[in-house]
C-alpha positions as CSV (number, residue, x, y, z in Angstrom):
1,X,-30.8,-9.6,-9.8
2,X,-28.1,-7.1,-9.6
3,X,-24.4,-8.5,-8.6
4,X,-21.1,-6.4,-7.5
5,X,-17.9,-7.5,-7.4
6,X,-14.5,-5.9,-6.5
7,X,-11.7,-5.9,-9.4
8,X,-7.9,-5.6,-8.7
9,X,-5.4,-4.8,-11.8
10,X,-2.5,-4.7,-9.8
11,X,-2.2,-7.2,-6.6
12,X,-1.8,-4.9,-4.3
13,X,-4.1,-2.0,-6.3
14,X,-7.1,-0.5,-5.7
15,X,-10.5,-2.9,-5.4
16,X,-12.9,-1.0,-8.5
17,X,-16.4,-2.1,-8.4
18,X,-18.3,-4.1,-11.3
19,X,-21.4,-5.1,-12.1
20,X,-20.9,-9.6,-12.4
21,X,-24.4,-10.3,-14.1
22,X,-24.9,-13.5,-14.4
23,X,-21.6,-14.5,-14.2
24,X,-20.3,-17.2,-10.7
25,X,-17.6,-15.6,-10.0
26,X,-15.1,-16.5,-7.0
27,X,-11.9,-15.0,-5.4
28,X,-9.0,-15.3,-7.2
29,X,-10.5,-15.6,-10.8
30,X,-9.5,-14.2,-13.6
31,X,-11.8,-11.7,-15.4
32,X,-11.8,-9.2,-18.0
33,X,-13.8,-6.3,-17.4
34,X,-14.7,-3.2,-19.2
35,X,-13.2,0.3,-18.6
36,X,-12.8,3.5,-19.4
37,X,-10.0,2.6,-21.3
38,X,-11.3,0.1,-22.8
39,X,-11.0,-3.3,-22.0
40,X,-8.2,-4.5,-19.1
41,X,-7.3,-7.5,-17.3
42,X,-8.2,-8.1,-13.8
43,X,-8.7,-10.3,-10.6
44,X,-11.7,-10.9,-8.7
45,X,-10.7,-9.7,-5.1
46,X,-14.4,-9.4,-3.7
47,X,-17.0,-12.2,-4.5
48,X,-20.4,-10.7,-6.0
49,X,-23.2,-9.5,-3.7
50,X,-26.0,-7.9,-4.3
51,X,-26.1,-4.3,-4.9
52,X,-29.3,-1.4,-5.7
53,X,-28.2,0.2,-9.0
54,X,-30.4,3.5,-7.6
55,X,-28.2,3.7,-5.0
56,X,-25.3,4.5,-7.1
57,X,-24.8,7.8,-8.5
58,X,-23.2,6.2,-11.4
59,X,-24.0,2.8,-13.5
60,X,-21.1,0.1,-13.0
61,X,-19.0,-0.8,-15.9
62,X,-19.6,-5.2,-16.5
63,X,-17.4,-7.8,-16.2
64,X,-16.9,-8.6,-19.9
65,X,-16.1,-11.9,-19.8
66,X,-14.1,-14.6,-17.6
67,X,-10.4,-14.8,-18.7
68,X,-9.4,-17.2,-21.7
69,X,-6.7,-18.7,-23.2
70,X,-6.0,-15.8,-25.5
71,X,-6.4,-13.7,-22.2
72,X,-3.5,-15.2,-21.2
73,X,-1.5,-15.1,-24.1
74,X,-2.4,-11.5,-24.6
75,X,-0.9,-10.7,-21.1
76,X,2.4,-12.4,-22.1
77,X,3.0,-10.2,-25.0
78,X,2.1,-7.3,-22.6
79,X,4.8,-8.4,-20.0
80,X,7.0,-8.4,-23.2
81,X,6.4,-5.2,-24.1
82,X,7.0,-3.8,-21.0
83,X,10.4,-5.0,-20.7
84,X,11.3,-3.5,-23.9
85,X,9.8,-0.6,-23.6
86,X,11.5,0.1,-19.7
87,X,14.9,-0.4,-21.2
88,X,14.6,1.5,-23.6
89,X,13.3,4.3,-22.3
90,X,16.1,4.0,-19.5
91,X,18.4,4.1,-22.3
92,X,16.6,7.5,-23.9
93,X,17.0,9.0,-20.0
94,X,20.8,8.9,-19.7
95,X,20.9,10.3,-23.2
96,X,18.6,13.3,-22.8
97,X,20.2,13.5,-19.1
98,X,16.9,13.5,-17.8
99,X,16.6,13.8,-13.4
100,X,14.4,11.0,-12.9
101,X,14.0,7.9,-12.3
102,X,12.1,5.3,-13.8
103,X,10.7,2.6,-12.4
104,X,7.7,0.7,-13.8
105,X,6.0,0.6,-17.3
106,X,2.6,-0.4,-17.5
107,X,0.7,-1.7,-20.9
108,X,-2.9,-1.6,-21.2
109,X,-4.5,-4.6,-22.1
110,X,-5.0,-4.1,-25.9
111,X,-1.7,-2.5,-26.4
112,X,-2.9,0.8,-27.4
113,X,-1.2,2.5,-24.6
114,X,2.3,2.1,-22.5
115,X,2.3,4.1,-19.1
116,X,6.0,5.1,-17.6
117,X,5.7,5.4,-13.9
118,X,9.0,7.5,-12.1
119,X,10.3,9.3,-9.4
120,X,11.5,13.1,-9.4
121,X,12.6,15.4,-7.2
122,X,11.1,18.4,-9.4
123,X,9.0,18.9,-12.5
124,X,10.7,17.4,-15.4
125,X,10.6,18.0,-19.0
126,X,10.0,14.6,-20.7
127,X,8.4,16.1,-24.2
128,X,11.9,14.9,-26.0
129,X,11.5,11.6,-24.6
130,X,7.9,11.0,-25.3
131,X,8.7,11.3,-28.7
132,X,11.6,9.3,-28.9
133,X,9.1,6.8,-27.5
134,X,6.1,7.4,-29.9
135,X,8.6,6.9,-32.9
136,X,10.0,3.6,-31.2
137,X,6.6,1.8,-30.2
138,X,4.1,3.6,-32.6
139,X,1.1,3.8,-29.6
140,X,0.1,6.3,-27.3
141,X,3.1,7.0,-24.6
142,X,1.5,8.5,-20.9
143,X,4.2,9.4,-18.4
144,X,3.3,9.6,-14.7
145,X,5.2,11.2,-11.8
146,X,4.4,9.5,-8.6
147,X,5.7,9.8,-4.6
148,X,8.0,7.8,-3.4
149,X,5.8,5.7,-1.0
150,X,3.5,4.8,-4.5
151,X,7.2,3.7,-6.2
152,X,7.3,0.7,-3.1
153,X,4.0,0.1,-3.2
154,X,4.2,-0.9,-6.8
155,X,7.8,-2.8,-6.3
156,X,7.5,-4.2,-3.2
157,X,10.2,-5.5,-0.8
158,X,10.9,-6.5,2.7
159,X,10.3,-4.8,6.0
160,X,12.6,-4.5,9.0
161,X,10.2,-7.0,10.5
162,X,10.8,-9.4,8.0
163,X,7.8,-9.4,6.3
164,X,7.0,-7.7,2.9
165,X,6.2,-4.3,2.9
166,X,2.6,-3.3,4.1
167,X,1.6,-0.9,1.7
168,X,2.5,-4.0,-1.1
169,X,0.7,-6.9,0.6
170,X,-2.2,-5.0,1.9
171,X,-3.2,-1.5,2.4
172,X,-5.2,0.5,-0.2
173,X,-4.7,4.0,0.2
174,X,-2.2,6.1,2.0
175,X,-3.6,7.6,6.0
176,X,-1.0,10.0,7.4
177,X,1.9,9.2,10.0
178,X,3.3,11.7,12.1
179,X,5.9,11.3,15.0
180,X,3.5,11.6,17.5
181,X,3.1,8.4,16.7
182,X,5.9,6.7,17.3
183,X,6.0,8.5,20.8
184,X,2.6,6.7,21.4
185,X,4.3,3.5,20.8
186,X,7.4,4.0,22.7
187,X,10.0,3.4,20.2
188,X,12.9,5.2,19.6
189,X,13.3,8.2,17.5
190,X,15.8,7.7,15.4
191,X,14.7,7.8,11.7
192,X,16.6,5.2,10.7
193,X,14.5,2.9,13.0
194,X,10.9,4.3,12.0
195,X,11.2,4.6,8.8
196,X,10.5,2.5,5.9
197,X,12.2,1.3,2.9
198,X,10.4,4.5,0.9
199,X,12.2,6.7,3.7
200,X,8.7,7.8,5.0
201,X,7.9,6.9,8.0
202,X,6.6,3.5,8.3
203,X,2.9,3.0,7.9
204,X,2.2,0.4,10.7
205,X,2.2,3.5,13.1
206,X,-0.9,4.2,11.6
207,X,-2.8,0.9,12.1
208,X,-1.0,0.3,15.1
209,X,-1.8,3.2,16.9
210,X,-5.7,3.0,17.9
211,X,-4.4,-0.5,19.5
212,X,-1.9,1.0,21.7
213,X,-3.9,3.7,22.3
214,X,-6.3,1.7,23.6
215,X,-4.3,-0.4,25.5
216,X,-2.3,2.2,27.6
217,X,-5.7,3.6,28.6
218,X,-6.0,1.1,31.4
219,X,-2.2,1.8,32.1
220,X,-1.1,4.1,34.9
221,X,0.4,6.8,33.1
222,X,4.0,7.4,33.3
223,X,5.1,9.4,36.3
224,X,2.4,8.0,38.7
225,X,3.2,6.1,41.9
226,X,1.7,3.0,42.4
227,X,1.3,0.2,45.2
228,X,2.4,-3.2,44.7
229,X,3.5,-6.4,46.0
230,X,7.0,-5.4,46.1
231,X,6.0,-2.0,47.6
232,X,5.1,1.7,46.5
233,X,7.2,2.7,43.0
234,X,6.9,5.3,40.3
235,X,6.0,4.1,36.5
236,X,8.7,5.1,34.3
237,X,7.8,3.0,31.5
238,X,5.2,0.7,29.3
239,X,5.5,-2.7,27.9
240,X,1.9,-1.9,26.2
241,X,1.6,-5.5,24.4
242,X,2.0,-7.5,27.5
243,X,0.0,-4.7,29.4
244,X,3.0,-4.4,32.1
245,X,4.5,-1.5,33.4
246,X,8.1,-0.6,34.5
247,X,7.9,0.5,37.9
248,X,11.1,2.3,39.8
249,X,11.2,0.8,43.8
250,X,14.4,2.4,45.0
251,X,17.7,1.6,43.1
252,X,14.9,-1.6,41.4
253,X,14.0,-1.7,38.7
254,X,10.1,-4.0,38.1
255,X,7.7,-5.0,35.3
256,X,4.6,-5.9,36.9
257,X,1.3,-6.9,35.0
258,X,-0.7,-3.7,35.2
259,X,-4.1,-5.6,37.5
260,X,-1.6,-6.1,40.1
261,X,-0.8,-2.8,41.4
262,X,-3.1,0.5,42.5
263,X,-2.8,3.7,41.8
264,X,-1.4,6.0,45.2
């Protein structure tokens, strides 16, 4: 019988599918699974299910093994290394006066390679550094460029709303946002108020938008008159999450919920 599970290696990454075997595996554990890279720490973020291998186009790499002691140990010296390796390649920056900003280092699992994720407004020239860093760590030194909405994603932080940032806690991949957007949802342009802390607009008008699409279907649309129990008005505005609209009577201002009023 053929199991899949899905594997995280960051906790807000990207879900990669392995085969399980025999293995009982449950959300939340600890494996170490075999990649492309060789072997790499992860966590079990979709409980095994039964898959057809035919239906692949490609075989899935295995779950090596449940994480042990040694696993754990291993990822310390990782951490470790990582904090050495990020100062001192901020300290090799300011020296070369490179334009660019560092911030994340990544080890793989065995050690045999350190990633350096930063920021850049342009191309940069980072041969002089990578071999500052080869001659300081000995291994093989990768250095990726990413956007600025990947640099929150893999830092995290908190939202205007209070909560932590979406793309950290639980979306996978990037949809686009566009102002329309916002418009949809009645909020106010300013980008100061629509945008999040990458400087992008926020993502939620991306999830949120079917809803309130949705939603102001069985609205009058704004501009329409209406009868209701107060008399005949003109929409001027939504409240689409209590499904109430803003209706002008006169020199009044109304909200009303939107099943007690017909359209003139």
């Amino acid at each position: 019988m053929n199991k899949m599970t899905g594997v995280r290696f960051k906790p807000t990454g990207k879900v990669y599918n392995f085969d399980s075997a025999a293995f009982v595996l449950l959300d939340g554990d600890d494996v170490i699974v075999d990649t492309k890279r060789g072997l790499s720490f992860g966590t079990v973020a979709v409980a095994p299910v039964e898959y057809n291998r035919e239906s692949l186009k490609e075989p899935l790499k295995k779950v090596f093994r449940l994480a042990t002691e040694e696993d754990y140990e291993q990822r310390v010296k990782n951490i470790s290394i990582e904090d050495k390796s990020y100062k001192y390649c901020i300290h090799c920056i300011k020296k070369l006066g490179l334009k660019m900003s560092l911030f994340s280092v990544d080890a793989s699992f065995d050690q045999s390679r350190l990633t350096f994720f930063f920021t850049a407004e342009g191309r940069v020239d980072f041969r002089k550094l990578v071999k500052m860093l080869v001659n300081k760590f000995h291994i093989k030194i990768e250095m990726r460029q990413v956007g600025i909405r990947n640099q929150a994603k893999m830092c995290g932080g908190i939202g205007r709303c209070g909560r932590e940032i979406c793309c950290s806690s639980f979306i996978d991949k990037f949809m686009p946002v566009s102002i329309r957007m916002a418009k949809e949802q009645g909020l106010s342009l300013n980008p100061t108020k629509i945008s999040g802390l990458c400087g992008r607009l926020m993502c939620c008008l991306t999830f949120e938008n079917d809803i309130y699409h949705d939603f102001k279907k069985k609205l009058p649309k704004v501009g329409k008159f209406v009868k209701t129990p107060q008399g005949k008005g003109k929409v001027i505005r939504h409240n689409v999450l209590k499904r109430k609209v803003i209706i002008q009577i006169g020199d009044d201002q109304i909200e009303i919920d939107a099943d007690k009023m017909i359209k003139v």
